[in-house]
C-alpha positions in Angstrom: -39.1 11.6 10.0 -38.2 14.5 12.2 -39.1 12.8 15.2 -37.3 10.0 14.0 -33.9 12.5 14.1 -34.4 14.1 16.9 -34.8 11.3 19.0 -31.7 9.6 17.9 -29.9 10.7 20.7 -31.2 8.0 22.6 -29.4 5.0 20.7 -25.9 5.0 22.9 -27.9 5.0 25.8 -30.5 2.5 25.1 -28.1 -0.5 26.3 -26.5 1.3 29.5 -29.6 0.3 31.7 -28.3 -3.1 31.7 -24.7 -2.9 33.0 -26.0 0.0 35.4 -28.8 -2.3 36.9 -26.3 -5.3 37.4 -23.9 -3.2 39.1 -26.5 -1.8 41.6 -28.0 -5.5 41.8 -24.8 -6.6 42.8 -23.9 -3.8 45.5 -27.2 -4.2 46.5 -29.0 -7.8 46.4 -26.1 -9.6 45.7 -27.4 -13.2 46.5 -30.3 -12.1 44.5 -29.0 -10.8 41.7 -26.9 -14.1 41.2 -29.9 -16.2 41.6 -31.7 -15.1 38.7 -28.8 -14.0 36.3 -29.7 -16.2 33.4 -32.9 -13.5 32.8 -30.2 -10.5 32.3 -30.0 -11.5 28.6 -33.4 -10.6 28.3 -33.4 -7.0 28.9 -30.1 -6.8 26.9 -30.8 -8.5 24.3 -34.9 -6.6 24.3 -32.7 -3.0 24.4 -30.4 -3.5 21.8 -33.3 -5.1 19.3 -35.4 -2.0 20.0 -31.7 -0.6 18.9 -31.5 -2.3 16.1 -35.4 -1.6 14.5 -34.4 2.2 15.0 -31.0 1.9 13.1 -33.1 0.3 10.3 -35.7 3.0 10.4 -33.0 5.7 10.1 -31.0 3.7 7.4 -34.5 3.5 5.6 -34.6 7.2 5.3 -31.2 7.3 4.7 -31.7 5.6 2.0 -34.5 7.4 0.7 -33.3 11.1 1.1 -29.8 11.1 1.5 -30.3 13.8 4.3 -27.4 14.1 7.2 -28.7 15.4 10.3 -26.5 17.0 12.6 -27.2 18.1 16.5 -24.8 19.5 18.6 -25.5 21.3 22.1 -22.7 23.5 24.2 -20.9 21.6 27.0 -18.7 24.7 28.2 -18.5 27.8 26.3 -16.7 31.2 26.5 -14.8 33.5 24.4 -11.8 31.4 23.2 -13.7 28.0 23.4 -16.6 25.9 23.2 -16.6 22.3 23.6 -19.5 20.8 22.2 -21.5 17.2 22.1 -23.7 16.0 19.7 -24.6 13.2 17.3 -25.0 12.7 13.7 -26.6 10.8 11.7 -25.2 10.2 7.8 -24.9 6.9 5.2 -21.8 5.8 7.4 -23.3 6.5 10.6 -26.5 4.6 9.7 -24.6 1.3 8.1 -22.6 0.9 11.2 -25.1 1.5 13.2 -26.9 -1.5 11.6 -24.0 -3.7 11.8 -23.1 -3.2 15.7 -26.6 -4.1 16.8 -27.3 -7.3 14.2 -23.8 -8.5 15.3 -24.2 -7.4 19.2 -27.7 -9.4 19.1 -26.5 -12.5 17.8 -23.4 -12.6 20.5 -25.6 -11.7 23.3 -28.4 -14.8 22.4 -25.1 -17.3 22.0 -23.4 -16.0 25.0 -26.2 -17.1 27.3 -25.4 -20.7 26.5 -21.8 -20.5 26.2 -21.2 -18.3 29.7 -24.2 -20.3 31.2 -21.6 -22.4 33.3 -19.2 -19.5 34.2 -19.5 -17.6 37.6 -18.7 -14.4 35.7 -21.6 -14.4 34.5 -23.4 -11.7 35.2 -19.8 -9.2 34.8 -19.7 -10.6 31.1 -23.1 -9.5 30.6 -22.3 -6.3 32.0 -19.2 -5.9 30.3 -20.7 -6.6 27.0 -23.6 -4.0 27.5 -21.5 -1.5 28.0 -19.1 -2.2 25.0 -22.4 -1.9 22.7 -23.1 1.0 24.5 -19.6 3.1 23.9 -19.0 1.6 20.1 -22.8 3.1 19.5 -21.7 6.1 21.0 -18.3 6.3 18.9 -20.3 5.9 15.6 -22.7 8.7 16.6 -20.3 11.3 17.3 -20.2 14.2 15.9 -17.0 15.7 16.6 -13.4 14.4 17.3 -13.3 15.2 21.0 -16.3 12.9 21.1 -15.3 9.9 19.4 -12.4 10.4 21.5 -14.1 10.2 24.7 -16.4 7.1 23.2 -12.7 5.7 21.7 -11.0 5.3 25.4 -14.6 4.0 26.5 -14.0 1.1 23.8 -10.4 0.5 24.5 -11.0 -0.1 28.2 -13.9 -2.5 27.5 -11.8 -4.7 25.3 -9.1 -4.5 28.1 -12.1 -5.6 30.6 -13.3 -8.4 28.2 -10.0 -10.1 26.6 -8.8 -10.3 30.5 -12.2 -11.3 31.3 -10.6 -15.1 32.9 -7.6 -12.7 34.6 -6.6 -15.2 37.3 -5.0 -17.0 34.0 -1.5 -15.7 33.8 -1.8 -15.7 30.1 -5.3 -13.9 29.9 -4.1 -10.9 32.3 -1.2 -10.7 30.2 -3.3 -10.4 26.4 -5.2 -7.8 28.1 -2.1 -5.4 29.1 -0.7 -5.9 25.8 -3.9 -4.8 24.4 -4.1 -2.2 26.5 -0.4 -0.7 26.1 -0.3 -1.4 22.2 -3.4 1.4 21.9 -2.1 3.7 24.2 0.2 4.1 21.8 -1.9 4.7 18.8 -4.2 6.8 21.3 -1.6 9.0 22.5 -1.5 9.9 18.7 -4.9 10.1 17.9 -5.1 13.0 20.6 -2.2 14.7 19.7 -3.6 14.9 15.8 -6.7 16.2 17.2 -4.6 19.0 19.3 -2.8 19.4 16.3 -6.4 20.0 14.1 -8.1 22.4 16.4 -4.9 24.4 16.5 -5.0 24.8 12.9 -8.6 24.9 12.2 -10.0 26.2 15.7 -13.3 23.6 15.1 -13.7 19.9 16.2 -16.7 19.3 14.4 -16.6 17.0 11.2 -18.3 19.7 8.9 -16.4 22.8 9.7 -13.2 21.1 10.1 -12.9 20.1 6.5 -14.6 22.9 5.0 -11.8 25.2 7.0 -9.4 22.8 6.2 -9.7 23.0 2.4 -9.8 26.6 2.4 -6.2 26.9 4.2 -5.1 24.2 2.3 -6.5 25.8 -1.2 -5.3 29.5 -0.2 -2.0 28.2 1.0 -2.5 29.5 4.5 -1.4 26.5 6.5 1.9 24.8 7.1 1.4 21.5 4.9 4.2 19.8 7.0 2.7 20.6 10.1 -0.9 19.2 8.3 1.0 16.0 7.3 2.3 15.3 10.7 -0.6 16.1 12.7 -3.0 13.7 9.6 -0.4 10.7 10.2 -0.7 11.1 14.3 -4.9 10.5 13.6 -4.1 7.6 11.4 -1.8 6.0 13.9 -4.8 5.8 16.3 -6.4 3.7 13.6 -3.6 1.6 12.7 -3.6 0.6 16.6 -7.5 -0.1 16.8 -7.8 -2.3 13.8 -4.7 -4.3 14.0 -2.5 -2.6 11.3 1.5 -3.4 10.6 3.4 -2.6 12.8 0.8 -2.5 15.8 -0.8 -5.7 15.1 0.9 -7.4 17.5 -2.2 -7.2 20.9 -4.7 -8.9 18.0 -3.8 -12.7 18.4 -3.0 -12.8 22.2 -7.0 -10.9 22.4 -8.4 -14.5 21.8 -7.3 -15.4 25.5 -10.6 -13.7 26.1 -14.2 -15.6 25.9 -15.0 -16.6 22.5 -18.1 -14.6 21.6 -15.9 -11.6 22.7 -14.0 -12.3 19.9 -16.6 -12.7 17.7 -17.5 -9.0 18.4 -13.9 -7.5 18.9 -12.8 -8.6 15.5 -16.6 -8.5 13.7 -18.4 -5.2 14.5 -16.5 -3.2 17.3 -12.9 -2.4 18.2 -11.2 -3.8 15.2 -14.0 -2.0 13.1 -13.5 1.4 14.9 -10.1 2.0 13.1 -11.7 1.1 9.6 -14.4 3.6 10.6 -12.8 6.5 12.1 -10.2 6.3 8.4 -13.8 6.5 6.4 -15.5 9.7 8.3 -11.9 11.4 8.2 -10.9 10.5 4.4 -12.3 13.7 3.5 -9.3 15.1 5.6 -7.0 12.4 4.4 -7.9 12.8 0.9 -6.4 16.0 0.4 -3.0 15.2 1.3 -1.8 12.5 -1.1 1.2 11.4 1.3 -1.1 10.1 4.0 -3.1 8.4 1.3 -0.4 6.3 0.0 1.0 5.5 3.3 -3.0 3.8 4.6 -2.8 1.9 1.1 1.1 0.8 1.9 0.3 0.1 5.8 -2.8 -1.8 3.9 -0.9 -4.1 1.6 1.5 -4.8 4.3 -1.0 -5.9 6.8 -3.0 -8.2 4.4 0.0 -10.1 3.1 1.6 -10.0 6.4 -1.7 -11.3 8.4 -2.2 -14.2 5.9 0.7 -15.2 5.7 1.1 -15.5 9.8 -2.2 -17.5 9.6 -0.3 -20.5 7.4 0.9 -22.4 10.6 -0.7 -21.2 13.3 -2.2 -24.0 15.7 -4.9 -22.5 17.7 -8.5 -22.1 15.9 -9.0 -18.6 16.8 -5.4 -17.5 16.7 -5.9 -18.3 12.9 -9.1 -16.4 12.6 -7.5 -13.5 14.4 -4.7 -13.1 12.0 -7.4 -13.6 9.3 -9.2 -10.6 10.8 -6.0 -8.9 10.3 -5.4 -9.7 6.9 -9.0 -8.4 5.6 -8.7 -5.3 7.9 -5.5 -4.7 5.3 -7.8 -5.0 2.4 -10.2 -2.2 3.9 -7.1 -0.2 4.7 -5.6 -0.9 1.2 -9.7 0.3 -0.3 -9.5 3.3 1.7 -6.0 4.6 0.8 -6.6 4.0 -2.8 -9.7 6.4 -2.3 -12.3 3.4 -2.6 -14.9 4.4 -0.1 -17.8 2.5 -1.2 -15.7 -1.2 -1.8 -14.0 -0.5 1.9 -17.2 -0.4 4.0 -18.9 -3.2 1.2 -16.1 -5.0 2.4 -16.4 -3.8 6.0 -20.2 -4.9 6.4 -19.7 -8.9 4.3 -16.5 -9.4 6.7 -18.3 -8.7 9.8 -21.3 -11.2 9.1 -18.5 -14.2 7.6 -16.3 -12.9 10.3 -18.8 -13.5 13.3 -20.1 -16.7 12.1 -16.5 -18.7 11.6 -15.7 -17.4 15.2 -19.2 -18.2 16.9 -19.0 -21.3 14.9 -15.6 -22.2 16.5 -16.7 -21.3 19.6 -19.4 -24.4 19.1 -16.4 -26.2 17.6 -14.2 -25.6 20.8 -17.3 -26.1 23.2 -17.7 -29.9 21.6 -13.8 -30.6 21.8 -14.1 -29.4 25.9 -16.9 -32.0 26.3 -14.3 -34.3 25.6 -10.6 -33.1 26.5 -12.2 -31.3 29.9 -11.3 -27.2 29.9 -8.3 -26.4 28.6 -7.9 -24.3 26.0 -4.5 -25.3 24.4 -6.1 -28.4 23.4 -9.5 -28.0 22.7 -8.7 -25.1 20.5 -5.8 -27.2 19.0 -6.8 -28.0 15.5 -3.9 -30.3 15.4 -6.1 -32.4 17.9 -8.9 -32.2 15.8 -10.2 -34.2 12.9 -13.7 -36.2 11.8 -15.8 -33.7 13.5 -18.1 -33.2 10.5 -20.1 -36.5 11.5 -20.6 -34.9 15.2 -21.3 -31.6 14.8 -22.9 -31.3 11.0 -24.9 -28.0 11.4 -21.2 -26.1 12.4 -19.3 -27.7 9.5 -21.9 -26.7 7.0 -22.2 -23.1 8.5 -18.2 -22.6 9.1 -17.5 -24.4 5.7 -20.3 -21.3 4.1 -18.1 -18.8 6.4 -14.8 -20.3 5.3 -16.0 -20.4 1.4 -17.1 -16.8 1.5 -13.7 -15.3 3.2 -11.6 -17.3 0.3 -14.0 -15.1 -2.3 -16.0 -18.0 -3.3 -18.8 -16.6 -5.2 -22.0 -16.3 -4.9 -21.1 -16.3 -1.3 -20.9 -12.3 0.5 -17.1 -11.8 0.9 -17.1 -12.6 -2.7 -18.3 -9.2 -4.4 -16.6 -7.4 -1.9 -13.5 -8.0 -2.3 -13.5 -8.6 -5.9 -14.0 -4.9 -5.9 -11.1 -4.1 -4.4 -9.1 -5.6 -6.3 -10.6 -4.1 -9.2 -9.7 -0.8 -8.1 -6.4 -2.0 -6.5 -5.5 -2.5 -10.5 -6.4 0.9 -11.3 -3.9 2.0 -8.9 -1.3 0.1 -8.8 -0.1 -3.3 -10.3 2.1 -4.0 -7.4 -0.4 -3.9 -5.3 -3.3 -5.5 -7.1 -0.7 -8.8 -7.8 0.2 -9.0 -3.6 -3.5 -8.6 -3.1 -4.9 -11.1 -5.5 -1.8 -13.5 -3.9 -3.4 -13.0 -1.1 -6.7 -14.3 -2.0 -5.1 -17.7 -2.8 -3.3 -17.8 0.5 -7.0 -16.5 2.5 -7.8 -19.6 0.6 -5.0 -22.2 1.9 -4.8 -21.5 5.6 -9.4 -21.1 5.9 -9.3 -24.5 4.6 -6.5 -25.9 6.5 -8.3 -24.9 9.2 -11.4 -26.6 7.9 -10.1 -30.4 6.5 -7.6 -30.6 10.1 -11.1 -30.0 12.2 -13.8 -31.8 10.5 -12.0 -34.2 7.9 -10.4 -37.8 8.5 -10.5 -39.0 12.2 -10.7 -37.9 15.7 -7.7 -37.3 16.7 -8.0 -36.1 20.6 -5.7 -36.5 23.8 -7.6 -37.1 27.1 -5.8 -35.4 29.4 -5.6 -36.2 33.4 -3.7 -35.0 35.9 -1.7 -36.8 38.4 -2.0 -34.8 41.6 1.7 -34.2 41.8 3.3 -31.2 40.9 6.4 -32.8 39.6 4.8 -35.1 37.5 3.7 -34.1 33.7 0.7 -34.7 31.8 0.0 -38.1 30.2 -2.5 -38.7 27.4 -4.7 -41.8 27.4 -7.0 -42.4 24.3 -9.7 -43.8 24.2 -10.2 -44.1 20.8 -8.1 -46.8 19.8 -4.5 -47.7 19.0 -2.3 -44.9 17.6 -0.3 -45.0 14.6 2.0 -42.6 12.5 0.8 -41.1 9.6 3.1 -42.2 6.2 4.4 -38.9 5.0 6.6 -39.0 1.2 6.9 -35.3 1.1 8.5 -34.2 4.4 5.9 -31.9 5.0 5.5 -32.8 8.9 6.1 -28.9 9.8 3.4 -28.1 7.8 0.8 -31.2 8.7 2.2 -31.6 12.0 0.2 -34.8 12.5 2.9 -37.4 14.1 0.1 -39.7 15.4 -3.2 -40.1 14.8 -5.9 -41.8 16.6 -8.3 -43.8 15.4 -11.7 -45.2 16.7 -11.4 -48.6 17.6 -14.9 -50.3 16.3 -15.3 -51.9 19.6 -14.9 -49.2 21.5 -17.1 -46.7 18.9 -20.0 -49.7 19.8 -20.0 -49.6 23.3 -19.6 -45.6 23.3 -22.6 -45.9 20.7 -24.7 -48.0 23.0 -23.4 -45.9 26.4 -22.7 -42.9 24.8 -20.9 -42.0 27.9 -17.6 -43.3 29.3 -16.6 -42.0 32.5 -13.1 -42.6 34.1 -12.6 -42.3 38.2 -9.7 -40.6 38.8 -8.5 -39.9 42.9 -12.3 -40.6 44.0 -13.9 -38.0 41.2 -16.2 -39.0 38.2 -14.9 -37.2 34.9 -17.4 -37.9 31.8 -16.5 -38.0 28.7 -18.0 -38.7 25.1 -18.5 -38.0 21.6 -18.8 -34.4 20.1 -21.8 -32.9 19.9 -24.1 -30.1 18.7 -24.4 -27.1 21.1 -27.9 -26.1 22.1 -30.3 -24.7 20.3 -29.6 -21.1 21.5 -25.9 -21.2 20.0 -27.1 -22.7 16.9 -29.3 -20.2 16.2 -27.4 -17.1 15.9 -25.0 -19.1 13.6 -27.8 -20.5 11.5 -29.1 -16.3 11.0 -25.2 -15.1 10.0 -25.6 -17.9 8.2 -28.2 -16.3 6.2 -26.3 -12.7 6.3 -23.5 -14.5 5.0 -25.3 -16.2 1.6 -27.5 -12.5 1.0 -25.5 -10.3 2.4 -23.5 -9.4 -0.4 -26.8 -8.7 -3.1 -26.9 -5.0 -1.7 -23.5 -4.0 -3.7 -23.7 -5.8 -7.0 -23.0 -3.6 -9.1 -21.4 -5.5 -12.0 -23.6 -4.5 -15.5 -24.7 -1.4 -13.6 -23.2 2.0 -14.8 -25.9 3.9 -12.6 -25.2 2.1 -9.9 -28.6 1.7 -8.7 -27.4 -1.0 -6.1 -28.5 -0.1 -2.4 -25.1 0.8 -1.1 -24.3 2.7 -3.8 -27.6 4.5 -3.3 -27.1 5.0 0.2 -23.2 6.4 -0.1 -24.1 7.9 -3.5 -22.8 11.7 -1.7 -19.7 10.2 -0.3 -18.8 8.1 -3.4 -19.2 11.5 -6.2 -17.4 13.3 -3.6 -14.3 10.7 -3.0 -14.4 8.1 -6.1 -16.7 9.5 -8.3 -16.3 6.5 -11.0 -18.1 3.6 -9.5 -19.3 1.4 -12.6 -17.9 -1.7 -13.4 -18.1 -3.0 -17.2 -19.6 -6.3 -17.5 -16.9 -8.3 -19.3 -14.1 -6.3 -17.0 -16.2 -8.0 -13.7 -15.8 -11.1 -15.4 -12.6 -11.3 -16.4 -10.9 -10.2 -13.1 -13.6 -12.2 -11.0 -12.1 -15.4 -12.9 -8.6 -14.5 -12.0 -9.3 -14.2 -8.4 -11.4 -17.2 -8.4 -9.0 -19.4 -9.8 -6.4 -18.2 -7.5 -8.6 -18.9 -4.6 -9.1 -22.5 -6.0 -5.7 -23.1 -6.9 -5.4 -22.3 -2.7 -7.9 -24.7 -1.9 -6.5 -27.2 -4.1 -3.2 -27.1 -2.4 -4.7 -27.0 1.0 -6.5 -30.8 -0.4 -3.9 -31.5 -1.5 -1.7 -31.3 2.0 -4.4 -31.9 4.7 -7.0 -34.0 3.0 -6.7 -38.0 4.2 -8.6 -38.5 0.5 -5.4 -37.4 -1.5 -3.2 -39.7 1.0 -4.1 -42.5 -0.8 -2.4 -41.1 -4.3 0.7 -41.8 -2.5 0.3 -45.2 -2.9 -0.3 -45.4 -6.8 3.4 -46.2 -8.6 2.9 -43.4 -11.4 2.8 -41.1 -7.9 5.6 -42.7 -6.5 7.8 -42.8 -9.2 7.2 -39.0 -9.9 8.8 -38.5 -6.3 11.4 -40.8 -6.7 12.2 -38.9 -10.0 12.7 -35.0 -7.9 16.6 -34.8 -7.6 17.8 -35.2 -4.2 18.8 -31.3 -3.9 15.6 -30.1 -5.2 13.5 -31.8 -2.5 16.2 -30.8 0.4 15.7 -26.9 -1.3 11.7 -27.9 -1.4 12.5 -28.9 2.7 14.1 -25.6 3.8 11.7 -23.6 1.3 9.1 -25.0 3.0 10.6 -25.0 7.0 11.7 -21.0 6.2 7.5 -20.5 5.6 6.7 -22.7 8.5 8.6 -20.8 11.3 7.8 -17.6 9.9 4.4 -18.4 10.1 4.5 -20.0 13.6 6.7 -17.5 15.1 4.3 -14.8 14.3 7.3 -13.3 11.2 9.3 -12.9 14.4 7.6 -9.7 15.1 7.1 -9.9 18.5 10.7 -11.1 19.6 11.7 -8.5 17.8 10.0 -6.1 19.9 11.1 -7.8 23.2 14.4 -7.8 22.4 14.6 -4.6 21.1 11.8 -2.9 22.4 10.9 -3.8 25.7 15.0 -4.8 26.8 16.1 -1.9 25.5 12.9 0.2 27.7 14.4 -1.3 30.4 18.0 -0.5 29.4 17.2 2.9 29.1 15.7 2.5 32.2 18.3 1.7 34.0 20.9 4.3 32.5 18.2 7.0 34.0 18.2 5.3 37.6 21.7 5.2 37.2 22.0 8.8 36.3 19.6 10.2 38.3 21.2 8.3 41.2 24.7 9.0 40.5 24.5 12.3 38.9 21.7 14.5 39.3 21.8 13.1 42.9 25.6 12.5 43.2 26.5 16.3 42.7 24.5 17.5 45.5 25.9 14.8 47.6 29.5 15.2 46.0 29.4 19.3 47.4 28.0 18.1 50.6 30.7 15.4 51.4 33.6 17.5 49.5 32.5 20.6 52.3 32.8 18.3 54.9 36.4 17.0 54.0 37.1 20.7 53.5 36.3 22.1 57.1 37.6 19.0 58.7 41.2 19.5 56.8 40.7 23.2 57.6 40.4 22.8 61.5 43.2 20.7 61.8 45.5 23.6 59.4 44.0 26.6 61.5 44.6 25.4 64.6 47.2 28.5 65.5 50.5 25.9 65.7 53.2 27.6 62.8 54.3 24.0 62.5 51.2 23.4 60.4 51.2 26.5 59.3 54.8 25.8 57.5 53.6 22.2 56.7 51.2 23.2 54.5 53.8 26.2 53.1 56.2 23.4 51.9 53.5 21.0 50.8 52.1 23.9 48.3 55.8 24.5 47.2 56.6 21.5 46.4 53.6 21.2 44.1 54.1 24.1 42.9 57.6 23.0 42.1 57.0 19.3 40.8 54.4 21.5 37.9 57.3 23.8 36.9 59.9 20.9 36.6 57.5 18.7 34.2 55.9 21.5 32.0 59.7 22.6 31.5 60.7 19.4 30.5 57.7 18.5 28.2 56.5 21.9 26.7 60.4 23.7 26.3 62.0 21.7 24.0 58.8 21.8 22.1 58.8 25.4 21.7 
């Protein structure tokens, strides 16, 4: 077991051979190295299993011991200080540890299909290596300069990977908002770790909260100054994983390749905020402020995140605010001091998380078989519809995915979030009601998602270009005749369906029998047909999360348990008596708040039928149905109308966040901007200038006056005078009769 420690040094490093050997390949054997890039996934995906086997082995003992092991070697070292690296392994280390690889391994097999047709093929690879290899560093670290170092290392990966397509305006764009958004959340994080060896004189986890508690206890440390420099590290976090109000960089990060952000929002950068909050809530913990104001940034984000989700058109933009809303539950756990539910919740959203965005990535892949590449409509799922006879294996494993995230049980998502809530009631009504609201809504906008993509028809525009740039788009179908869907309730904001394709049979027989129809178009062949099934080598990572996703959750039951002998709870059982020492759930108190949460995810999923299900169409037709409607007075459905446009454009306008901060942000940047060219230009420069030209006046009216002529001489006398005289005359006609 010793061994076993000691070693562990080696686990950030493990992947880096990868991107290193690419790079070198390239410089080197370029020609070569692009020949036989589709055998790179080998090696990577070889280095992170052997990653993955030692995680378990160390989470094993973990388990067994409880032990922390803690190494840490001098980098530079003198009188006043010593900057130090190390690792450590603890329970938290170990379970993210376990998550990264598992997750990285099932993104690295899909990739090789997915990226198999794109000339960045080998950079993605490379890319991708080297993100493993600085989020394994970050979770290894043993002191806050180190996760730091690791924390930048992360940041400029995601920036490398959400621009990864950068000669798209749009993608280049995503990744410099991602990339300014958490510089500003950095720049904090370092200043709170300034701020904490300042105070404390350690960076090191151990020594920086046992100093920290005995200032704090004896009253020897400014608790204002504490307070400041504890929000400052927080604000790093709320930048990393997508918090309110620098959530903004999240949905413009799906510009980048789809298993990207299976990993971004799954196991790495999002989860490095929730993860740097859990090793520093013993920190947090003592000063209550900073833990109500992670559990108030929490309930913001989740009701905010779902409720962006309601309208939103693109497949992964949905997913990503989805991402955003569970990060708020996490965030909500930890500021309420539930340690154990947070990373229960942490570990089930990762596995549902990965599998609904790997599974749209099959989902997208099928519609670009059709539509030809481009992204705004084959990740439309307005354009979708009837893609559950097609592609069966992704609507079973994203309908599993999209069951669990609405807390389904017995499904993973489930138990963990059920115990959130739980606690959330022990803390605060308010928040328990917004969060178990929230639950219904999770529920509504997952299942929107899933009837508009694989329920009722195919709904899908071919689209050619004309070879003029003047000239627009135009859709063909070759489906069928169009026709407009009857609508009784006004909802078309929400639906958003004005026509809808159908298959002609005709045209569904000869595509049966050919299943290929191909159109010539300016002396190129285009193909077309059906949906279908990715390969085998996509399907299989989902089918495994799949598994993660149905199992997952067993290892934190702990519902009829008061010594909570469930594996996490054995695993964090010296974090959980030190930060929320009472951990058991009565039986009947599971069950009844389960119900409650249940039904309001049901009553989500029943409106979400309700609305986007063809099936439930057909009640409009029945006259009991009809007559119901025609009964609503006329000014209660034109309140229902604006009730439900206000939600609408909220949603789809992202809670008009982001013009907010152009408007007011980036304008008034520029403003300022300009008021400091201006000054700078006509002040700090203009005086200098002003004393240069004023001089220059002065000696040229001073050669002309002492020139040695008296008539100047005298000219300048009675000019002087009669000054002198003009001042005299007006003060003693404006300031004597005053006096």
């Amino acid at each position: 077991m010793e061994y076993t420690y000691q070693y562990s040094w080696i686990i950030p490093f493990l992947p880096l051979p990868v991107p290193t050997l690419i790079g070198i390949g390239l410089l080197l054997f370029p020609t070569a190295t692009k020949n036989f890039r589709r055998i790179w996934v080998f090696p990577s995906v070889l280095l992170l299993s052997i990653v993955m086997f030692f995680s378990a082995h160390l989470f094993i003992q973990q388990l067994n011991n409880h032990s922390t092991y803690l190494y840490v070697c001098s980098w530079t070292l003198n009188n006043d200080f010593s900057l130090e690296f190390g690792y450590l392994i603890d329970p938290l280390t170990s379970i993210m540890l376990i998550l990264v690889t598992t997750v990285g391994i099932m993104v690295l097999i899909y990739s090789d299909n997915y990226m198999s047709h794109d000339q960045g093929y080998l950079r993605f690879f490379a890319y991708l290596s080297f993100f493993n290899t600085s989020m394994l560093g970050l979770v290894t670290s043993s002191n806050l300069i180190q996760i730091y170092f690791f924390w930048e290392l992360v940041g400029m990966c995601s920036y490398l990977l959400i621009g990864f397509w950068f000669t798209r305006p749009v993608a280049a764009n995503a990744c410099q908002e991602a990339f300014v958004t958490n510089r500003v959340g950095d720049w904090g994080l370092l200043l709170g770790i300034l701020g904490f060896y300042w105070i404390t004189g350690s960076l090191e986890f151990r020594e920086l909260f046992e100093i920290l508690n005995n200032l704090v206890s004896n009253n020897e440390v400014n608790f204002l100054f504490l307070t400041l420099c504890s929000f400052l590290l927080f604000a790093g976090a709320v930048a990393k994983s997508a918090q309110f109000p620098l959530h903004v960089w999240l949905p413009n990060a799906m510009e980048g390749p789809t298993p990207i952000s299976a990993l971004i929002h799954a196991a790495t950068m999002v989860a490095a905020g929730i993860f740097i909050v859990a090793r520093l809530l013993p920190l947090f913990i003592i000063i209550p402020s900073i833990m109500n104001l992670i559990a108030l940034v929490g309930i913001i984000t989740l009701l905010l995140g779902a409720t962006l989700a309601l309208a939103q058109k693109d497949i992964k933009r949905t997913l990503a605010y989805s991402t955003m809303s569970q990060l708020g539950y996490m965030m909500l756990a930890l500021g309420i001091g539930s340690y154990r539910a947070a990373l229960f919740h942490l570990i089930t959203h990762a596995y549902s998380k990965a599998l609904l965005f790997l599974g749209s990535g099959c989902i997208i892949h099928s519609m670009e078989t059709i539509v030809g590449y481009s992204p705004d409509k084959s990740q439309n799922i307005i354009l979708m519809g009837g893609l559950k006879k097609h592609i069966p294996i992704t609507k079973t494993a994203f309908l599993l995915g999209t069951l669990s995230l609405s807390g389904i049980p017995p499904l993973a998502c489930f138990w963990s979030k059920d115990e959130i809530l739980n606690d959330s009631w022990l803390y605060s009504p308010i928040f328990a009601i917004i969060a178990c609201s929230t639950t219904g809504l999770t529920a509504f906008y997952m299942f929107r998602i899933y009837l508009l993509t694989f329920e009722g028809h195919l709904n899908v525009h071919f689209q050619t270009y004309s070879g003029k740039k003047n000239n627009s788009f135009y859709s063909i179908s070759l489906w069928g005749k169009e026709g407009r869907i009857k609508n009784n309730f006004n909802l078309l904001p929400l639906v958003n369906r004005k026509k809808a394709y159908r298959v002609d049979k005709t045209v569904k027989t000869k595509t049966m029998t050919h299943p290929f129809i191909t159109i010539s178009h300016f002396g190129t062949t285009n193909t077309f047909s059906y949906p279908h099934e990715s390969d085998n080598t996509m399907q299989f990572p989902i089918l495994v999360l799949v598994l993660f996703t149905l199992f997952i959750g067993v290892i934190g039951i702990t519902f009829c348990n008061h010594e909570g002998v469930d594996i996490l709870s054995k695993l964090l059982t010296p974090s959980i008596n030190l930060l929320h020492p009472n951990n058991s759930v009565d039986c009947f108190e599971f069950i009844s708040n389960a119900i409650f949460s249940v039904s309001i995810a049901y009553f989500g999923i029943l409106i979400a039928s309700f609305l986007y299900k063809p099936v439930y169409s057909s009640l409009q037709n029945l006259n009991l149905f009809n007559s119901f409607v025609k009964s609503i007075p006329k000014k209660m459905k034109i309140a229902r109308d604006k009730i439900i446009n206000v939600i609408y454009n909220w949603s789809y306008h992202r809670g008009y966040i982001d013009s907010f901060y152009a408007i007011f942000l980036i304008k008034g940047i520029r403003v300022l901007a300009e008021l400091s060219n201006f000054f700078d230009r006509r002040i700090i420069d203009g005086i200098p200038n002003g004393v240069g030209i004023a001089s220059f006046f002065a000696g040229e009216g001073l050669k002309y006056v002492g020139g040695g002529r008296i008539s100047s001489y005298l000219l300048v006398y009675v000019f002087f005078v009669l000054i002198f005289l003009v001042i005299t005359n007006l003060l003693f006609i404006f300031l004597i009769p005053s006096l």
